[in-house]
HTML snippet that shows the backbone in 3Dmol.js (N, CA, C, O; Angstrom):
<script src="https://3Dmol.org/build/3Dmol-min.js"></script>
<div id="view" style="width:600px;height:400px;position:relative"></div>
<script>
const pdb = `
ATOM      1  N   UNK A   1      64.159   1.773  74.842  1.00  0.00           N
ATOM      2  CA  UNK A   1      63.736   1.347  76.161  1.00  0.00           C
ATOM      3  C   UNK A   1      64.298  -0.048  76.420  1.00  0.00           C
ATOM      4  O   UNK A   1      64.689  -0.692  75.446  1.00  0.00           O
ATOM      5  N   UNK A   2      64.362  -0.486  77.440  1.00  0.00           N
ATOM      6  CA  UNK A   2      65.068  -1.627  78.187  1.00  0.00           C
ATOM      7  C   UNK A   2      63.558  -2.484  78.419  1.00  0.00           C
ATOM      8  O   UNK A   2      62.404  -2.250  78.060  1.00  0.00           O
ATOM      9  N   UNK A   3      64.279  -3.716  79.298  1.00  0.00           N
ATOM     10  CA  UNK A   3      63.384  -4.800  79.887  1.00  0.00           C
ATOM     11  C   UNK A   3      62.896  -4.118  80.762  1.00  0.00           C
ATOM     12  O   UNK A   3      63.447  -3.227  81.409  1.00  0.00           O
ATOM     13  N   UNK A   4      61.244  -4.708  80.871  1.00  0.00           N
ATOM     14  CA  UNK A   4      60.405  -3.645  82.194  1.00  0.00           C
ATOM     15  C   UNK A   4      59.750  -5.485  82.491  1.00  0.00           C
ATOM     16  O   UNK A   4      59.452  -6.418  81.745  1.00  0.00           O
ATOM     17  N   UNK A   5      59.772  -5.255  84.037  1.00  0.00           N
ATOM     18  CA  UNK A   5      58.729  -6.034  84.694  1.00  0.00           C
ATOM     19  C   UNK A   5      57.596  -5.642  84.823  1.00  0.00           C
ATOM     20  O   UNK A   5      57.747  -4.609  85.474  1.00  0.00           O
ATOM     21  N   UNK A   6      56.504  -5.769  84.635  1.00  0.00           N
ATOM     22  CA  UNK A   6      55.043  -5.841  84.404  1.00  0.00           C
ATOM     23  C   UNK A   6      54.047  -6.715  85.514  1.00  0.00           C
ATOM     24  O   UNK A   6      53.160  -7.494  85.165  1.00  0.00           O
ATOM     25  N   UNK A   7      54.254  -6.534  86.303  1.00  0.00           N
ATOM     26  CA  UNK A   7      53.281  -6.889  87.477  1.00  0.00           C
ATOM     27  C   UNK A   7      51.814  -6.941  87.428  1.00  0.00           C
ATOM     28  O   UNK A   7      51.079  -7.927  87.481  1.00  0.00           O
ATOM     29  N   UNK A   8      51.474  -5.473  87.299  1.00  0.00           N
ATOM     30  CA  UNK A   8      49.924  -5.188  86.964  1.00  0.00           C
ATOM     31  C   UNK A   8      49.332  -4.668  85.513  1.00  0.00           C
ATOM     32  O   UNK A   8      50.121  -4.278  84.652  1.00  0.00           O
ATOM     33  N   UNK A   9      48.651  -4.673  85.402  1.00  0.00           N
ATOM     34  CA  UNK A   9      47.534  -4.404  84.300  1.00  0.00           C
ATOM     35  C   UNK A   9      47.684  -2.552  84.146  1.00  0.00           C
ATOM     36  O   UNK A   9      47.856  -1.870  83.136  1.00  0.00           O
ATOM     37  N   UNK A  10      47.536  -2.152  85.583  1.00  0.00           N
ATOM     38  CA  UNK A  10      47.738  -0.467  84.946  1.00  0.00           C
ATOM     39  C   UNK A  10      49.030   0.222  84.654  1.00  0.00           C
ATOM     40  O   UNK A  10      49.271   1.428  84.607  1.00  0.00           O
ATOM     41  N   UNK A  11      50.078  -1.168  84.402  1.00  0.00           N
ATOM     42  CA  UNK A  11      51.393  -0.510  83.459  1.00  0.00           C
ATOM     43  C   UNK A  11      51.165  -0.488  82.461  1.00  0.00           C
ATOM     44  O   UNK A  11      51.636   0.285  81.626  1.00  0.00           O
ATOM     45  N   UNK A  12      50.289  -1.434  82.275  1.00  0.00           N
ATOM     46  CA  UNK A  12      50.243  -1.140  80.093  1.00  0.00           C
ATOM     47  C   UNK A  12      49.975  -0.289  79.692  1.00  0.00           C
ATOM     48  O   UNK A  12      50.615  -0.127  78.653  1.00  0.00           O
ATOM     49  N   UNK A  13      49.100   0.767  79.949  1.00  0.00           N
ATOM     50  CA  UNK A  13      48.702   1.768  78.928  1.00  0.00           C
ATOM     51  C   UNK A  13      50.336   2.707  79.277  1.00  0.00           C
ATOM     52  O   UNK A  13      51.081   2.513  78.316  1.00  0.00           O
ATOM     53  N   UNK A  14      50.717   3.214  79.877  1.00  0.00           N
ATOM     54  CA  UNK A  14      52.021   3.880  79.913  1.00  0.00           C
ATOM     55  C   UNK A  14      53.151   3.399  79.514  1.00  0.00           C
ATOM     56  O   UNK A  14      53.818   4.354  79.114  1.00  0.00           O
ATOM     57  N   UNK A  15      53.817   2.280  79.389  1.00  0.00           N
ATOM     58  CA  UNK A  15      54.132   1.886  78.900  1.00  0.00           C
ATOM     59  C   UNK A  15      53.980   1.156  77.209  1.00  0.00           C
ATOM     60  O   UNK A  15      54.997   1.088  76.519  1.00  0.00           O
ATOM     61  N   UNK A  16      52.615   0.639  76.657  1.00  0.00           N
ATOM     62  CA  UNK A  16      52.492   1.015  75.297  1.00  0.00           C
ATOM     63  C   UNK A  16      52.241   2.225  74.675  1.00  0.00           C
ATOM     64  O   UNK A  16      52.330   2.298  73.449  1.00  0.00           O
ATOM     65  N   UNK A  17      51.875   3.388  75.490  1.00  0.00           N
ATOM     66  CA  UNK A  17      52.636   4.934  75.073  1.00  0.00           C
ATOM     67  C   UNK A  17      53.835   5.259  74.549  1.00  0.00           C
ATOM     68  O   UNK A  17      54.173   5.844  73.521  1.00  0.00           O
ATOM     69  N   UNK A  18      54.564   4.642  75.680  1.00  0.00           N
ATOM     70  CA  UNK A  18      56.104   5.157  75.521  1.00  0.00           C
ATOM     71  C   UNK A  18      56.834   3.988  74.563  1.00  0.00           C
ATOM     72  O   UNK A  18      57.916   4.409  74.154  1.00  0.00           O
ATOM     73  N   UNK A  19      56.495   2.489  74.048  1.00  0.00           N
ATOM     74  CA  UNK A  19      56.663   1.882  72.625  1.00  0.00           C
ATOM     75  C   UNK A  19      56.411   2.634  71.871  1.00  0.00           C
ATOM     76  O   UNK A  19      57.292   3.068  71.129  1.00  0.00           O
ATOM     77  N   UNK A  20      54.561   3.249  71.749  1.00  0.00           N
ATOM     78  CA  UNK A  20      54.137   3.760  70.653  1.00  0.00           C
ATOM     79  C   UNK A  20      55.076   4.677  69.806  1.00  0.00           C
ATOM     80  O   UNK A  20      55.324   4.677  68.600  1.00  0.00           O
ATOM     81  N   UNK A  21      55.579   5.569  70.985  1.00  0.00           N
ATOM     82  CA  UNK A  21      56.213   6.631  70.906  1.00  0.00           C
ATOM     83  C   UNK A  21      57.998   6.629  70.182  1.00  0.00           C
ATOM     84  O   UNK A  21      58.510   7.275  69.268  1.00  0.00           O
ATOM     85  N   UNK A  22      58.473   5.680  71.025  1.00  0.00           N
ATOM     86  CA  UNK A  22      59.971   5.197  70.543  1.00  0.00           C
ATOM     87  C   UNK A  22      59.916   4.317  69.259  1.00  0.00           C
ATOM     88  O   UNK A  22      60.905   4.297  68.526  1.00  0.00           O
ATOM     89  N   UNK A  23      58.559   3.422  68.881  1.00  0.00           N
ATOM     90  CA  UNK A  23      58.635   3.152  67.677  1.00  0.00           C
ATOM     91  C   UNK A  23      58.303   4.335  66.767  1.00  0.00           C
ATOM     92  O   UNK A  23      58.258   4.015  65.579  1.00  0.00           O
ATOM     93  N   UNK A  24      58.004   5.920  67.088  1.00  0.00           N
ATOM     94  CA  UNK A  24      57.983   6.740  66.046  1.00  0.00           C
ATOM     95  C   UNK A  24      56.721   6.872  65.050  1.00  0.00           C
ATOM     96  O   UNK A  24      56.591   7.346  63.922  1.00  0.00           O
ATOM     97  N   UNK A  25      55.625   6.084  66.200  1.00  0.00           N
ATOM     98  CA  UNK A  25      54.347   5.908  65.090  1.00  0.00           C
ATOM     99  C   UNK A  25      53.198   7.088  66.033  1.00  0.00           C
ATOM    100  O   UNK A  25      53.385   7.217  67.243  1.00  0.00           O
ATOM    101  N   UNK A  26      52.244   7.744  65.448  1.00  0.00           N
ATOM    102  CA  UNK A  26      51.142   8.088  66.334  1.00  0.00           C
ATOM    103  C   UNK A  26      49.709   7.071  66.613  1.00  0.00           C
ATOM    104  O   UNK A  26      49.166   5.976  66.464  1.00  0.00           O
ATOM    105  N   UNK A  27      49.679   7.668  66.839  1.00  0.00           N
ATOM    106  CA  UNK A  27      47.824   6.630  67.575  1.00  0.00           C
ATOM    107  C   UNK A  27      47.474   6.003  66.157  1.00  0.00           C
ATOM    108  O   UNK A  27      47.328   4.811  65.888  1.00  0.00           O
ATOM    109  N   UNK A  28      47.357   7.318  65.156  1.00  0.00           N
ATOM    110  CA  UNK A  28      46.617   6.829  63.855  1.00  0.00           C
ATOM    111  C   UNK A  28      47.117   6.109  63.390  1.00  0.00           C
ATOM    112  O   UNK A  28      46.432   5.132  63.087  1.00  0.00           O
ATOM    113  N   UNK A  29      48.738   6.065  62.978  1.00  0.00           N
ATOM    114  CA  UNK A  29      49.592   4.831  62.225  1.00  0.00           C
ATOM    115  C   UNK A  29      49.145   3.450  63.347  1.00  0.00           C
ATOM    116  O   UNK A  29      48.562   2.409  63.045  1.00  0.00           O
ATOM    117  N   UNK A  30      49.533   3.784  64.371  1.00  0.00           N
ATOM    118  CA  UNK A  30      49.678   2.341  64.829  1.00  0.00           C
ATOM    119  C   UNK A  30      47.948   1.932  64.823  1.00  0.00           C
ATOM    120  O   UNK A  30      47.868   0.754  64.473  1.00  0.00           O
ATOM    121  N   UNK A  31      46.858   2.387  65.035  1.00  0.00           N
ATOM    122  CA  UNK A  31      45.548   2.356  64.993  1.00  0.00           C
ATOM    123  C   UNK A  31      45.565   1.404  63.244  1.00  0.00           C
ATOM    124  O   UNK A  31      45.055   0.298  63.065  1.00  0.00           O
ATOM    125  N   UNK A  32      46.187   2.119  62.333  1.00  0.00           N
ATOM    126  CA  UNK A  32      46.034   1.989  60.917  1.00  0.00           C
ATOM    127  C   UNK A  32      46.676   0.569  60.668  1.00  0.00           C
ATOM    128  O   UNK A  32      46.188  -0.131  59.780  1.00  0.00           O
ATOM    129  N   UNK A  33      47.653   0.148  61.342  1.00  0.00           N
ATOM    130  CA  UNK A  33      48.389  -1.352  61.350  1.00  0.00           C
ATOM    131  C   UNK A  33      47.740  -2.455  61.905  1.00  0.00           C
ATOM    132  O   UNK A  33      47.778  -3.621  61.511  1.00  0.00           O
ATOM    133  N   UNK A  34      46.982  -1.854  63.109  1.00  0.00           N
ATOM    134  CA  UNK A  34      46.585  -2.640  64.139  1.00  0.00           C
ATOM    135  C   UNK A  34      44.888  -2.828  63.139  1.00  0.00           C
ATOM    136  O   UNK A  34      44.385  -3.888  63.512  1.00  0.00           O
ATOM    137  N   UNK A  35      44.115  -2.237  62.232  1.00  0.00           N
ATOM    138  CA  UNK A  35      42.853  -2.487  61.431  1.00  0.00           C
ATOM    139  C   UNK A  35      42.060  -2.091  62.416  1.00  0.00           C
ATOM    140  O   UNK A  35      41.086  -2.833  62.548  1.00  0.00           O
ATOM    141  N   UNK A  36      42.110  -1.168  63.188  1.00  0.00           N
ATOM    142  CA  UNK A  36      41.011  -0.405  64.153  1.00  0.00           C
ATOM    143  C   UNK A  36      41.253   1.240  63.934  1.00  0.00           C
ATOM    144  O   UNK A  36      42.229   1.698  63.340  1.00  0.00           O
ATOM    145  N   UNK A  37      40.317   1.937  64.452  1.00  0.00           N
ATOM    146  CA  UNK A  37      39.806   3.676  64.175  1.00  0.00           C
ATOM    147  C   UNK A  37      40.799   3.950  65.132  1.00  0.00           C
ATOM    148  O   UNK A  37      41.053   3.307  66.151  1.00  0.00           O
ATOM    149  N   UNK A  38      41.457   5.202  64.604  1.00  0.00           N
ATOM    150  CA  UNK A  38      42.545   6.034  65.659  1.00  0.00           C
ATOM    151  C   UNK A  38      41.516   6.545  67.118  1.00  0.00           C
ATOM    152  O   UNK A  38      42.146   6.950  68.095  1.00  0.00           O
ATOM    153  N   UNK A  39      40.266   6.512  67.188  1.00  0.00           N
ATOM    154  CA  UNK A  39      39.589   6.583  68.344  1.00  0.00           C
ATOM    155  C   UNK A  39      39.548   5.422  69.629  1.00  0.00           C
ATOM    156  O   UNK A  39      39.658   5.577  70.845  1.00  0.00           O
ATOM    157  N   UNK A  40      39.305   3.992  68.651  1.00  0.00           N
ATOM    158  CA  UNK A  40      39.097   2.664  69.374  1.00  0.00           C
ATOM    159  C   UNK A  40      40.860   2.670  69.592  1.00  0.00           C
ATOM    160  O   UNK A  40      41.107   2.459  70.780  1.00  0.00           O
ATOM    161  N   UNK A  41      42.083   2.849  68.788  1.00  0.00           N
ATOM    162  CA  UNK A  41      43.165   2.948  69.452  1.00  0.00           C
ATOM    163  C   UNK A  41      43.572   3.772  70.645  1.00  0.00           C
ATOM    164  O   UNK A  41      44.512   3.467  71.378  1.00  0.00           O
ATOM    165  N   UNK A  42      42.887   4.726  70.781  1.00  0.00           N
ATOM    166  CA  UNK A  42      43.068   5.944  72.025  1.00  0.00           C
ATOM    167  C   UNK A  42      42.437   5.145  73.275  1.00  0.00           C
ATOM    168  O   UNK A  42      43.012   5.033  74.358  1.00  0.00           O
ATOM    169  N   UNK A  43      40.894   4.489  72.905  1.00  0.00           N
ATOM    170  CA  UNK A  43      40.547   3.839  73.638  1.00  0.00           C
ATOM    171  C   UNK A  43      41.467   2.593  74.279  1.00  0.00           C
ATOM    172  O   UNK A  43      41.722   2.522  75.481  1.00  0.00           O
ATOM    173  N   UNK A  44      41.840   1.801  73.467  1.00  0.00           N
ATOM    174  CA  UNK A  44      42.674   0.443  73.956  1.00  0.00           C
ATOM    175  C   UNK A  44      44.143   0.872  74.970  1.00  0.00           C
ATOM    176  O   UNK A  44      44.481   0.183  75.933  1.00  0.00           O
ATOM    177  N   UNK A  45      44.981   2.282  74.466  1.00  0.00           N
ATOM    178  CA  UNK A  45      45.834   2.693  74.821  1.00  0.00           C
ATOM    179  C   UNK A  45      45.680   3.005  76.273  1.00  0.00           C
ATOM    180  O   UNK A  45      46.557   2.829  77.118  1.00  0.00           O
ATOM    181  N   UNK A  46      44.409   3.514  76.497  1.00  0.00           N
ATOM    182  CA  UNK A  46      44.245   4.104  77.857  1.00  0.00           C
ATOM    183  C   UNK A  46      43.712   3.024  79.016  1.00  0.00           C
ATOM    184  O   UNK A  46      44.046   3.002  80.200  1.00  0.00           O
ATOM    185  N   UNK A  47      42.462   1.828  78.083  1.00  0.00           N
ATOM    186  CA  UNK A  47      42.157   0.951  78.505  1.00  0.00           C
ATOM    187  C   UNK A  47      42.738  -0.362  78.439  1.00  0.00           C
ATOM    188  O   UNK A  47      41.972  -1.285  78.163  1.00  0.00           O
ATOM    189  N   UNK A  48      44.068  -0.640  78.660  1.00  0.00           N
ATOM    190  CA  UNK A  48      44.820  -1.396  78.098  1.00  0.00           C
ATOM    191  C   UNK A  48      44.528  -2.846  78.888  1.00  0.00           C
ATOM    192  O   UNK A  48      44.396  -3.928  78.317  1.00  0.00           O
ATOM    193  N   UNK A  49      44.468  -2.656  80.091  1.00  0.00           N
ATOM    194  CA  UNK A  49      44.155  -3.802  81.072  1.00  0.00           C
ATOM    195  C   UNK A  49      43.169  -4.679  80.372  1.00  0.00           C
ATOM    196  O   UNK A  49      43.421  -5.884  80.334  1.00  0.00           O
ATOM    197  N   UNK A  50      41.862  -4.141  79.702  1.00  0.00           N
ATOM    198  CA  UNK A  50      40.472  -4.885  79.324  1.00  0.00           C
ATOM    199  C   UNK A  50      41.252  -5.122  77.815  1.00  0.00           C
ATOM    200  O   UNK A  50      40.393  -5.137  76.933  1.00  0.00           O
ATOM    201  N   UNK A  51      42.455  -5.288  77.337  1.00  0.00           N
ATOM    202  CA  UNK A  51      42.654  -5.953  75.548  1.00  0.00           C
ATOM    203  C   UNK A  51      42.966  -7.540  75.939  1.00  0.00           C
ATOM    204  O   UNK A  51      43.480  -8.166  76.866  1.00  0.00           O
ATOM    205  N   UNK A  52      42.444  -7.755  74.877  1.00  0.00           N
ATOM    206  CA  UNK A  52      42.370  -9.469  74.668  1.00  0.00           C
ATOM    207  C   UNK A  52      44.013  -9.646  74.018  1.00  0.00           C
ATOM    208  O   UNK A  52      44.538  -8.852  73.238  1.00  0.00           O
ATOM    209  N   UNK A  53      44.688 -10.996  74.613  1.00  0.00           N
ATOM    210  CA  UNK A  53      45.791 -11.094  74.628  1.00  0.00           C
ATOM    211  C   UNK A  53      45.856 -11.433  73.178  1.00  0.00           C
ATOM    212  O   UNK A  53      46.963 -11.152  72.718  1.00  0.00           O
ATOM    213  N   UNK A  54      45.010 -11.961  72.283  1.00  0.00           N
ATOM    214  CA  UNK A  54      45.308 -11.853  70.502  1.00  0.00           C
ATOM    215  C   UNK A  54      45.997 -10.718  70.219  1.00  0.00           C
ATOM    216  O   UNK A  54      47.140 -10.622  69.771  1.00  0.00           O
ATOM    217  N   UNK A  55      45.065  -9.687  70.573  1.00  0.00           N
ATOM    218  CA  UNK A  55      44.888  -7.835  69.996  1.00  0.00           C
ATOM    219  C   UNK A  55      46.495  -7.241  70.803  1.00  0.00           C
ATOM    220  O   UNK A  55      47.166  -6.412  70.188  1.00  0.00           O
ATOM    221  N   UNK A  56      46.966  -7.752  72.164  1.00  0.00           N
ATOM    222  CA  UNK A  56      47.967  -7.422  72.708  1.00  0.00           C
ATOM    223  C   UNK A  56      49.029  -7.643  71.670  1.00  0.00           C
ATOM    224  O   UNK A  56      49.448  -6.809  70.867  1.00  0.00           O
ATOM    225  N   UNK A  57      49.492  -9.203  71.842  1.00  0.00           N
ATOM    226  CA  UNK A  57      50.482  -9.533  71.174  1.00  0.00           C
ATOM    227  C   UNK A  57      50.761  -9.247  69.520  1.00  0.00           C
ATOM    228  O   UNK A  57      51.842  -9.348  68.940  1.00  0.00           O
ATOM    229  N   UNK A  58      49.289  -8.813  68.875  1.00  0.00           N
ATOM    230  CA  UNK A  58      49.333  -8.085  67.387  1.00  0.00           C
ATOM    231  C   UNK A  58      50.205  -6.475  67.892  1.00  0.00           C
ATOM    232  O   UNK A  58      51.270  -6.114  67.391  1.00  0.00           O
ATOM    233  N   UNK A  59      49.517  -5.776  68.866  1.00  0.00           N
ATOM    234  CA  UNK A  59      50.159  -4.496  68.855  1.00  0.00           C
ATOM    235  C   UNK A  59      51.537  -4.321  69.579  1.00  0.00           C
ATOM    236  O   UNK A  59      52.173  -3.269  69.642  1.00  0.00           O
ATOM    237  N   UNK A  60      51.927  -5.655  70.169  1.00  0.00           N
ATOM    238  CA  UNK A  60      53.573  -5.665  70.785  1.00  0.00           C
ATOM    239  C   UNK A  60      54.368  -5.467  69.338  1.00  0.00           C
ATOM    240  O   UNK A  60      55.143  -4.597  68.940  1.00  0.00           O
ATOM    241  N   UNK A  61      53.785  -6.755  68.692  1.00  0.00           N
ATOM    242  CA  UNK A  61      54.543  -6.786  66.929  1.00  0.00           C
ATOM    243  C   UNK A  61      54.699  -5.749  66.297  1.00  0.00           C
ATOM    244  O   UNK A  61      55.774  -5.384  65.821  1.00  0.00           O
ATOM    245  N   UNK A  62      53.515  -5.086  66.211  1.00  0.00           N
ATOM    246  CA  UNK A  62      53.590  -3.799  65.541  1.00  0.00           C
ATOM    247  C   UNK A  62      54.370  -2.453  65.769  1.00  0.00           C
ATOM    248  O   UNK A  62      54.823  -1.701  64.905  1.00  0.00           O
ATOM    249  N   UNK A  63      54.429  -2.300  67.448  1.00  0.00           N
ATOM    250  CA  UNK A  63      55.632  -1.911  68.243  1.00  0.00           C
ATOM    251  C   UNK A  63      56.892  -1.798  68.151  1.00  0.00           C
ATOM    252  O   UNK A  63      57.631  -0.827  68.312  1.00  0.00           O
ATOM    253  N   UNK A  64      57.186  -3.399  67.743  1.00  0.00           N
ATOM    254  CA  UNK A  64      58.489  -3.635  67.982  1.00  0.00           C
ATOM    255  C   UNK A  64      58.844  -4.357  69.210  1.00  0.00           C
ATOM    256  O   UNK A  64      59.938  -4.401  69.773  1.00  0.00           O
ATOM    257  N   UNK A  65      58.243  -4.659  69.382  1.00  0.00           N
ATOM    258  CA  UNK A  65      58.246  -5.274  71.414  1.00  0.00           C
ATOM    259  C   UNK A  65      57.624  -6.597  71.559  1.00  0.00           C
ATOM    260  O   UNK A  65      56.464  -6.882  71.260  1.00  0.00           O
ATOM    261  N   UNK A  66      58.646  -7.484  72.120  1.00  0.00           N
ATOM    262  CA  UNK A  66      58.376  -8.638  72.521  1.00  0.00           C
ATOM    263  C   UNK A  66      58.010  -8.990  73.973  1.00  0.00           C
ATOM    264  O   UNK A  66      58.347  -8.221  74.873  1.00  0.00           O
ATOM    265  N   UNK A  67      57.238 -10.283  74.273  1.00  0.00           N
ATOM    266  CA  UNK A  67      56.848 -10.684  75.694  1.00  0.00           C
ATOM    267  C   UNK A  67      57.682 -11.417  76.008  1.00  0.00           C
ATOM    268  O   UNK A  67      58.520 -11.898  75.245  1.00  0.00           O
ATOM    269  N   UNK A  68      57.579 -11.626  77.226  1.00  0.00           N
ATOM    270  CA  UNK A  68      59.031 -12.622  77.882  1.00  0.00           C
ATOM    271  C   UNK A  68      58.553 -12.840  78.603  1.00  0.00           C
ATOM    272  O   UNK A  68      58.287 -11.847  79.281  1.00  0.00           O
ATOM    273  N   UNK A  69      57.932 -14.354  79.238  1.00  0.00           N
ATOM    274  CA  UNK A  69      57.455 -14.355  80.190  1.00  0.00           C
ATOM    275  C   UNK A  69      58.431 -15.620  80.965  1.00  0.00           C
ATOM    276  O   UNK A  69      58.899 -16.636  80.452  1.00  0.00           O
ATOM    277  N   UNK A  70      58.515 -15.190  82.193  1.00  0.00           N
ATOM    278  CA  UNK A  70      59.630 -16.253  83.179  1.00  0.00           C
ATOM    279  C   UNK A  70      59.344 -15.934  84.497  1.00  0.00           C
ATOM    280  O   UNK A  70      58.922 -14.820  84.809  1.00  0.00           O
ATOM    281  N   UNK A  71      59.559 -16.908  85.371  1.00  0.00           N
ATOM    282  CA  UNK A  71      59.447 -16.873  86.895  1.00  0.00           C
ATOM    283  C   UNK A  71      59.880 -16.061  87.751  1.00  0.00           C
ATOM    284  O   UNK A  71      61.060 -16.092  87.403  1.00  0.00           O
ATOM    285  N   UNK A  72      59.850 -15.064  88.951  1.00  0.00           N
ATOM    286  CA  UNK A  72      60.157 -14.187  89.715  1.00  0.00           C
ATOM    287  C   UNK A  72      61.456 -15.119  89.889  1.00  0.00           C
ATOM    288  O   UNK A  72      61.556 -16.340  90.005  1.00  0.00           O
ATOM    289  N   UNK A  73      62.785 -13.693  89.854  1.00  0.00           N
ATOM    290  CA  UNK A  73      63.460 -14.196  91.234  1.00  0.00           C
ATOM    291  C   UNK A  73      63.399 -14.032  92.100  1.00  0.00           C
ATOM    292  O   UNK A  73      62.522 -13.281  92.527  1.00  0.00           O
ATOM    293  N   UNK A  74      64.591 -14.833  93.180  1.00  0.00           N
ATOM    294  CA  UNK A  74      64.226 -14.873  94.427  1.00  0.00           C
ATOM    295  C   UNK A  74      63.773 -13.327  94.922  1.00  0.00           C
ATOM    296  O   UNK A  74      62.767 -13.217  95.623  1.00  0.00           O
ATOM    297  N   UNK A  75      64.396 -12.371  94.609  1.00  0.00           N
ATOM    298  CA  UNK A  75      65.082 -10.786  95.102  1.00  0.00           C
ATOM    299  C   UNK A  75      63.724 -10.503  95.028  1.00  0.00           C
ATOM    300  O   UNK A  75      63.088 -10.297  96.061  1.00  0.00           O
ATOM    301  N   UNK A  76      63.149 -10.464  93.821  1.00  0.00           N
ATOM    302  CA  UNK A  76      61.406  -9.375  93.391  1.00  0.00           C
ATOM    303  C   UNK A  76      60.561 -10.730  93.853  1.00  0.00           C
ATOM    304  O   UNK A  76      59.531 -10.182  94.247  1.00  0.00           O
ATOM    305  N   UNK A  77      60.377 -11.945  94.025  1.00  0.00           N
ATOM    306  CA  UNK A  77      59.655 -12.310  95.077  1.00  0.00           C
ATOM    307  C   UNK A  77      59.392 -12.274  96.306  1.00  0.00           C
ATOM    308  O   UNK A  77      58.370 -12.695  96.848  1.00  0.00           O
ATOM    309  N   UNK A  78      60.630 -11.588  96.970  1.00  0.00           N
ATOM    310  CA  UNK A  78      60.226 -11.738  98.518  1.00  0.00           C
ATOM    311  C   UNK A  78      60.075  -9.947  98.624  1.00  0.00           C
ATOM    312  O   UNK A  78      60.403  -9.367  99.659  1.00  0.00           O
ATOM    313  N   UNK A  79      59.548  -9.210  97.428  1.00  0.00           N
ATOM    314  CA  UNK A  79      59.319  -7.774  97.649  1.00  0.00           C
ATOM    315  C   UNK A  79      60.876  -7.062  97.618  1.00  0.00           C
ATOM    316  O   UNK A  79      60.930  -5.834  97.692  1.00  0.00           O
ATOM    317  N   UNK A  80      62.041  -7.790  97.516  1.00  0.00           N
ATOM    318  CA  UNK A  80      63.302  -6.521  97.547  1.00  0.00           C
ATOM    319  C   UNK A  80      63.077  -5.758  96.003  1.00  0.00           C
ATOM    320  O   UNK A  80      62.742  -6.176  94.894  1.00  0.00           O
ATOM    321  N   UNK A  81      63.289  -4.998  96.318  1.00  0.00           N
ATOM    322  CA  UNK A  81      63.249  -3.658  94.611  1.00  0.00           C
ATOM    323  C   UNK A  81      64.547  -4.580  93.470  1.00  0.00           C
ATOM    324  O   UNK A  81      65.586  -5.198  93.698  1.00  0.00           O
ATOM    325  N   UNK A  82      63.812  -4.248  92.297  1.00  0.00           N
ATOM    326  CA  UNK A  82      63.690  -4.783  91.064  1.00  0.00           C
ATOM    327  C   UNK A  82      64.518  -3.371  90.075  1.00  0.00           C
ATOM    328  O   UNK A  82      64.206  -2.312  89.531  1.00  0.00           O
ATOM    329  N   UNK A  83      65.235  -3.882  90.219  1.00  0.00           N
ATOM    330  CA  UNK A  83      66.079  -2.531  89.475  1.00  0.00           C
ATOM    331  C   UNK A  83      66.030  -2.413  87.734  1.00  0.00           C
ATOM    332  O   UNK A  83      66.753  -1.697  87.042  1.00  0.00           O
ATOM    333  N   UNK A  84      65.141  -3.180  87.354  1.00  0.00           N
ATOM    334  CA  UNK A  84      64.193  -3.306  86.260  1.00  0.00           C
ATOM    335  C   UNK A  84      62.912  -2.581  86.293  1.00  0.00           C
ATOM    336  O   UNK A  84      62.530  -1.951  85.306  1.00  0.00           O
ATOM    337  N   UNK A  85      62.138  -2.651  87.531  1.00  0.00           N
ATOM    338  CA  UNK A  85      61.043  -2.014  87.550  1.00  0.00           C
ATOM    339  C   UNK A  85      61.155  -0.868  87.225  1.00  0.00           C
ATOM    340  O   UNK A  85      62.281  -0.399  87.390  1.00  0.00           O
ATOM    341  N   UNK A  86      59.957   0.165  86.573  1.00  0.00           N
ATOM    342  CA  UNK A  86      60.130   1.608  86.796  1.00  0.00           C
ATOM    343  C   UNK A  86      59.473   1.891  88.003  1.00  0.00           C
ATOM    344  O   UNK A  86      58.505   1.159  88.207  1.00  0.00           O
ATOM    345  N   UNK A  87      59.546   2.152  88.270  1.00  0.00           N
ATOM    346  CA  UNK A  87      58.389   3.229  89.851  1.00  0.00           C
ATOM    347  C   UNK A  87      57.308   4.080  89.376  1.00  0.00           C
ATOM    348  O   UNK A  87      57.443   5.124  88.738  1.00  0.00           O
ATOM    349  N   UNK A  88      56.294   3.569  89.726  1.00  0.00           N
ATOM    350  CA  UNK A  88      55.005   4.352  89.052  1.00  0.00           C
ATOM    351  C   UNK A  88      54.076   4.630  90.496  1.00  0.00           C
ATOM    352  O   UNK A  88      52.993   5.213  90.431  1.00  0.00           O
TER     353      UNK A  88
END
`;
const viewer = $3Dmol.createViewer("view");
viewer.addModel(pdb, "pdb");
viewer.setStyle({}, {cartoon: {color: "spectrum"}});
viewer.zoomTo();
viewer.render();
</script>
């Protein structure tokens, strides 16, 4: 997977799916790395918006996936399409 812009809170759970997934781990492995029950991982996966940014940035690592955080450009600030974004 490529760079994704992240706007809102209800990209994360679909998008740490599709990490979960390209890193080749299931719920339980990555649940088993992360020191939580493959249940409370199903939970966090779906409820991703309500994770505490500690517990985030542990399961980016574990992923394989880094944060990048930097200022809009001009183009995706004034609303023109972001050819980074996915469309959800």
């Amino acid at each position: 997977m490529s760079g994704f812009t992240v706007r809102t809170a209800d990209q994360l759970p679909t998008l740490l799916q599709a990490f979960r997934k390209e890193a080749g781990l299931t719920q339980s492995e990555a649940a088993l790395r992360l020191g939580i029950t493959q249940q409370t991982y199903s939970a966090l996966e779906r409820n991703a918006e309500n994770v505490g940014a500690a517990r985030l940035l542990k399961l980016l690592s574990i992923l394989g996936v880094e944060m990048v955080l930097g200022k809009p450009t001009p183009a995706s600030a004034s609303g023109k399409a972001d050819t980074n974004t996915p469309s959800w």
